[in-house]
C-alpha positions in Angstrom: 2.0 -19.8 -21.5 5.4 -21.0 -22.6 3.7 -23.4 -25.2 1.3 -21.1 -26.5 4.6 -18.7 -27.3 6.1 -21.8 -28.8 3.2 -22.6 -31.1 3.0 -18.6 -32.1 6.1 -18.4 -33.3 6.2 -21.7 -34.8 3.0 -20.5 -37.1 4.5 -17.1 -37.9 8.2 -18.9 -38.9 6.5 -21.3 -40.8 4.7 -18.8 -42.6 7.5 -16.6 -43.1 9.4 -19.1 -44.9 6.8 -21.3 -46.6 6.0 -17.7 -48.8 9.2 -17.9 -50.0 8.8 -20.9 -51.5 5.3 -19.5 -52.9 6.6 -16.1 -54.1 9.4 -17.9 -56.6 6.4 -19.3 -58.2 3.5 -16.4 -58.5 6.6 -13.5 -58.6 10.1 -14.2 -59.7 13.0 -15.2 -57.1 14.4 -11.9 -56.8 11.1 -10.8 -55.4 10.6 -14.0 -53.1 12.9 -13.2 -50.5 11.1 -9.9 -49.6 9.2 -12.5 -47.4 11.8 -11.6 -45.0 11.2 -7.7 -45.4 7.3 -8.5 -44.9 7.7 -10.2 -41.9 9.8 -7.5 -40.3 7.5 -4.6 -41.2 4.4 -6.7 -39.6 6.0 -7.7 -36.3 7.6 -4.3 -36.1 4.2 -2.5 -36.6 2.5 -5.2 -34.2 4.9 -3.5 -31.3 4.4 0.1 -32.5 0.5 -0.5 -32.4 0.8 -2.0 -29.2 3.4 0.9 -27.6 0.9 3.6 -28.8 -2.3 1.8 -27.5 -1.3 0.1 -24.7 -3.7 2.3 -22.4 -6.9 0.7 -24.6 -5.2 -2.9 -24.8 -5.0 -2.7 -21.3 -8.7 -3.1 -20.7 -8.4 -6.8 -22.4 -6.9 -9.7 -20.0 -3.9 -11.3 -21.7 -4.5 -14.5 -22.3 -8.0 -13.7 -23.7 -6.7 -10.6 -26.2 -3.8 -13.3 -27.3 -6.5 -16.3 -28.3 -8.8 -13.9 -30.3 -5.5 -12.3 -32.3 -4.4 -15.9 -32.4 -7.5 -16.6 -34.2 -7.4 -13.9 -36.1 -4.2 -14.5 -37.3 -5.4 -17.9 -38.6 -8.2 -16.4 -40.7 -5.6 -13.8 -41.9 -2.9 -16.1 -43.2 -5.9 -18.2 -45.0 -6.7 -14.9 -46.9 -3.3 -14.2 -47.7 -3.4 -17.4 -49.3 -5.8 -16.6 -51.3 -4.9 -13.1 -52.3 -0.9 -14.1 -53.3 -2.6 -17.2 -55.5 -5.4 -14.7 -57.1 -4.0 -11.3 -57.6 -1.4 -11.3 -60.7 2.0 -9.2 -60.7 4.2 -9.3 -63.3 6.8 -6.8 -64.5 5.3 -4.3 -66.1 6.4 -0.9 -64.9 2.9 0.2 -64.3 1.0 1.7 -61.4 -1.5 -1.2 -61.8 1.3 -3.3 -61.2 2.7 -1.5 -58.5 -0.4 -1.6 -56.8 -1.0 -5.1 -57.5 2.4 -6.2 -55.7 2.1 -3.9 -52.7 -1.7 -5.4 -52.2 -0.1 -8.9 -51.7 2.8 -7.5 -49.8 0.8 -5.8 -47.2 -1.6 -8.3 -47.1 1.0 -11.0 -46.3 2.2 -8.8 -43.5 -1.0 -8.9 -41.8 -0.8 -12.2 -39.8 3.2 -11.0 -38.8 1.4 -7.9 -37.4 -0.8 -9.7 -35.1 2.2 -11.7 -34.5 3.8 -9.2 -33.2 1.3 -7.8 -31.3 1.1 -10.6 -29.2 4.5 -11.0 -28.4 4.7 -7.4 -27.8 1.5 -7.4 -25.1 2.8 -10.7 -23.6 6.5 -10.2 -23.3 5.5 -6.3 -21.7 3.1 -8.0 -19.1 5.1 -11.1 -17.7 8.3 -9.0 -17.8 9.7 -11.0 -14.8 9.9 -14.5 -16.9 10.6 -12.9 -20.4 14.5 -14.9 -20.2 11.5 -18.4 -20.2 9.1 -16.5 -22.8 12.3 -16.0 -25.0 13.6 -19.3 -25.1 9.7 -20.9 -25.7 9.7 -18.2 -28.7 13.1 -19.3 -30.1 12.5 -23.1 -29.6 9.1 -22.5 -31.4 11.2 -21.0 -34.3 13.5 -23.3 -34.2 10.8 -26.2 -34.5 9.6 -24.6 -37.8 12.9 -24.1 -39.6 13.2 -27.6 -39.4 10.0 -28.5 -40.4 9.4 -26.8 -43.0 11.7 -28.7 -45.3 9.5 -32.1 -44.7 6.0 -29.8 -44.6 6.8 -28.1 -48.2 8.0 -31.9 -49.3 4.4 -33.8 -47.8 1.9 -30.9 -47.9 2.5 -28.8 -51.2 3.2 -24.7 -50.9 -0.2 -24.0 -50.3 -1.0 -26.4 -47.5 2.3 -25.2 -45.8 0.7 -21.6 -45.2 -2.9 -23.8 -44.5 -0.9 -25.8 -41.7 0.9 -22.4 -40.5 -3.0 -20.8 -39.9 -3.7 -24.5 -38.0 -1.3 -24.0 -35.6 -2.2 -20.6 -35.0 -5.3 -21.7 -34.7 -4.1 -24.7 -31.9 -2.2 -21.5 -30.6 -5.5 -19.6 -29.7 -6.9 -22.9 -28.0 -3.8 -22.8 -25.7 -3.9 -19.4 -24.9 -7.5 -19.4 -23.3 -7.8 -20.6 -19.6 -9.7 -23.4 -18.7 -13.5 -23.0 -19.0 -15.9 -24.0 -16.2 -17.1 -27.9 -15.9 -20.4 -26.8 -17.3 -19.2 -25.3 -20.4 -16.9 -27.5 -21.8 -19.0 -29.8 -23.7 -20.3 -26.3 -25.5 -19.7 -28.0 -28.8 -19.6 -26.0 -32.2 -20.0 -22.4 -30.6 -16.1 -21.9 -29.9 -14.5 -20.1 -32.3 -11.1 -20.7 -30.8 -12.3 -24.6 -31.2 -14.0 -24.3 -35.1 -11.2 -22.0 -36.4 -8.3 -24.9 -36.4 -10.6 -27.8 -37.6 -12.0 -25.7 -40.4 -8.2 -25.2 -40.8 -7.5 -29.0 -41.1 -10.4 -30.0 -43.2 -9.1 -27.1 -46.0 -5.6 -28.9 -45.9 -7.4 -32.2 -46.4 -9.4 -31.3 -49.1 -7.0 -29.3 -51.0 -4.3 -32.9 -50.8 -4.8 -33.2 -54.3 -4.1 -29.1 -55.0 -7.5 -28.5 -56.6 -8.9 -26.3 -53.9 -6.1 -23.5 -53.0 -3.7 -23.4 -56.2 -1.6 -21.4 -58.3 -4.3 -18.9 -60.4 -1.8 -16.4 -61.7 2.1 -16.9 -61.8 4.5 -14.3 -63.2 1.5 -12.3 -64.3 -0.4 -14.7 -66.0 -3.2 -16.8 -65.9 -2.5 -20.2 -65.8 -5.1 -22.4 -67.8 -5.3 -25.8 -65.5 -7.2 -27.3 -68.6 -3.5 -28.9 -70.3 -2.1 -29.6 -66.7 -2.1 -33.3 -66.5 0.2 -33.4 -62.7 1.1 -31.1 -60.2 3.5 -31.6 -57.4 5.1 -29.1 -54.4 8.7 -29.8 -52.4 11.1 -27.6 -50.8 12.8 -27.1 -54.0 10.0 -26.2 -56.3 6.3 -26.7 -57.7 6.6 -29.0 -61.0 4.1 -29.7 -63.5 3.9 -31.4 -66.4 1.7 -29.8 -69.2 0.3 -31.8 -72.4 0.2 -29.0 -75.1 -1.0 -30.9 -78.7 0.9 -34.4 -77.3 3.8 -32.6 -76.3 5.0 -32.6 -72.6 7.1 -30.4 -71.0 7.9 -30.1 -67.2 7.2 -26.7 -65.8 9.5 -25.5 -63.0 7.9 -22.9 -60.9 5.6 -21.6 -63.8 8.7 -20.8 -65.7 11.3 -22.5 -66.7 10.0 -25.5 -68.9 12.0 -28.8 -70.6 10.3 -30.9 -73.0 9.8 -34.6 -71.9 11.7 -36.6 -74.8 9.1 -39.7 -76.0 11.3 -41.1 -79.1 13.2 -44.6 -80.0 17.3 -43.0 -80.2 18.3 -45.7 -82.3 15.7 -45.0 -85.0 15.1 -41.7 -85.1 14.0 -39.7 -88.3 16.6 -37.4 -90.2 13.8 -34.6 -88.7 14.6 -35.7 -85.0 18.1 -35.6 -85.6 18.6 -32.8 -87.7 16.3 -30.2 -84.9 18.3 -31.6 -81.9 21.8 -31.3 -83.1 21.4 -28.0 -84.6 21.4 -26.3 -81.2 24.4 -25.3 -79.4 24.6 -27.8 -76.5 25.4 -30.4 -79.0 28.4 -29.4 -80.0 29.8 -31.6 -76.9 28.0 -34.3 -79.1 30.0 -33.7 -81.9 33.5 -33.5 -80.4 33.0 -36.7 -78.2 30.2 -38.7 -80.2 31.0 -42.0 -78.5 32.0 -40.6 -74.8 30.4 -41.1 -71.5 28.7 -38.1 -70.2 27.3 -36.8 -67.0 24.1 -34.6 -67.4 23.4 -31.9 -64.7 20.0 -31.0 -64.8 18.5 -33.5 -67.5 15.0 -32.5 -66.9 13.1 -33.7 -69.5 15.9 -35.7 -71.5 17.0 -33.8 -74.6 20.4 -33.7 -73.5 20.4 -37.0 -72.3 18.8 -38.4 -76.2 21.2 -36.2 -77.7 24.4 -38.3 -75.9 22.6 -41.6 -76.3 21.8 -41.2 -80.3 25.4 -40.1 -81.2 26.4 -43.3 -79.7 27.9 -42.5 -76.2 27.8 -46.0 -74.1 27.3 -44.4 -70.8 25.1 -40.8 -69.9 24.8 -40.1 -66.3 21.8 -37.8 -65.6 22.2 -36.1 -62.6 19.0 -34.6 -61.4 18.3 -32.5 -57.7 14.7 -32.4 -57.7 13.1 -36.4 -56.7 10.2 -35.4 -58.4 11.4 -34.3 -61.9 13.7 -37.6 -61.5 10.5 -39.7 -60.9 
């Protein structure tokens, strides 16, 4: 009982954060952190639902109702997945807009309302250990704040909210009791059993970020056709897109920096003159030949800038590993 809490509210943490990271990249950052809201309203209508139908909940033994919501839950955060990467919202003050946003919003609560409605029904029946229950659902959370970090970093954004519907998944697994001798080598009729593996073969094949990715960001369609590399940490997705021969680094399907591919010791009058005609140069011009330290180089125009007006010594100083590499 206490790890089947644990691994609950390890999945719905997990989720709850990872669509953070995934919101700053399909919305805009001032929308992201409305995960937080989402999560709320599902887990608080997940005990409403269960207050006002407890009398028709309580026909269904616990453990049993909790492994089919658990599994349940697991299908629902794979289509939430798919909805916030499909369904584009930019903004436009529109009601097609506005309808497109609360459609992913509500959606996305879905898998915090059967979240909540297992905590509710659980906590309400095995009232006399709810001090243990407690401390199995904090340690769960726990677990998943600091797991995320490394999960967002190996897996990508989308195989974050993949892993949260695995362990949901390994949740509803728990939660059943133990099946007679003669049934347990029932193989591939157990939907507690098929709903987690289905889970880890999605996450396999979608390593590479082809499967489950970014469709619509910021309200537009994003054409994969230029993309030549995608990557996901716990700062932000980066891409690098080859428009004509020119690369640029993408941050979170918005803010972009050219990738500098020229010789600063013999560049053309051209290079020159387009470079230190924009304002950050004027730092160029008042200290041609001193060192300088580069926050944010991105893509290098600042850094070429420094190094063609003769500075000895530019230290870039960049937060995300993989822009660096």
């Amino acid at each position: 009982l206490l790890a089947a809490i644990s691994l609950t509210s390890f999945s719905a943490l997990l989720l709850e954060l990872a669509l953070t990271r995934l919101f700053s990249v399909v919305l805009f950052y001032h929308f992201a952190f409305l995960a937080i809201s989402v999560a709320l309203l599902g887990l608080g209508a997940g005990g409403v639902f269960a207050y006002l139908w407890r009398n028709w909940l309580a026909r269904f033994e616990t453990r049993l109702l909790a492994a089919t919501l658990s599994s349940g839950n697991a299908v629902a955060i794979v289509l939430t997945l798919l909805v916030v990467l499909h369904v584009p919202v930019s903004l436009d003050l529109s009601r097609g807009n506005l309808l497109h946003l609360a459609a992913m919003y509500l959606t996305s609560a879905v898998p915090f309302f059967f979240t909540g409605l297992i905590f509710s029904v659980v906590f309400a029946r095995e009232a006399r250990q709810v001090t243990r229950l407690y401390g199995a659902d904090l340690l769960g959370g726990a677990v998943a704040c600091l797991a995320v970090v490394p999960l967002l970093n190996w897996l990508g954004g989308p195989n974050a909210l993949l892993f949260a519907a695995f362990t949901s998944g390994v949740a509803a697994m728990v939660w059943k009791r133990k099946r007679p001798k003669w049934e347990r080598f029932r193989i591939g009729l157990d939907l507690q059993g098929l709903v987690p593996a289905l889970c880890f073969v999605l996450i396999a094949f979608n390593h590479s970020g082809r499967l489950f990715d970014v469709i619509y960001a910021k309200g537009m369609f994003r054409d994969r056709s230029w993309v030549e590399c995608v990557k996901w940490n716990a700062i932000s997705r980066v891409e690098v897109d080859n428009l004509g021969g020119a690369k640029a680094i993408v941050i979170d399907a918005d803010a972009s920096t050219y990738i500098m591919n020229t010789n600063p010791h013999s560049w053309g009058a051209e290079w020159k003159k387009n470079l230190m005609s924009a304002p950050p140069a004027l730092a160029n011009v008042l200290r041609p030949h001193g060192d300088f330290a580069v926050i944010g180089p991105g893509g290098g125009v600042d850094v070429l800038r420094a190094v063609a007006n003769g500075s000895p010594n530019v230290t870039g100083i960049e937060i995300n590993p993989i822009i660096a590499d």
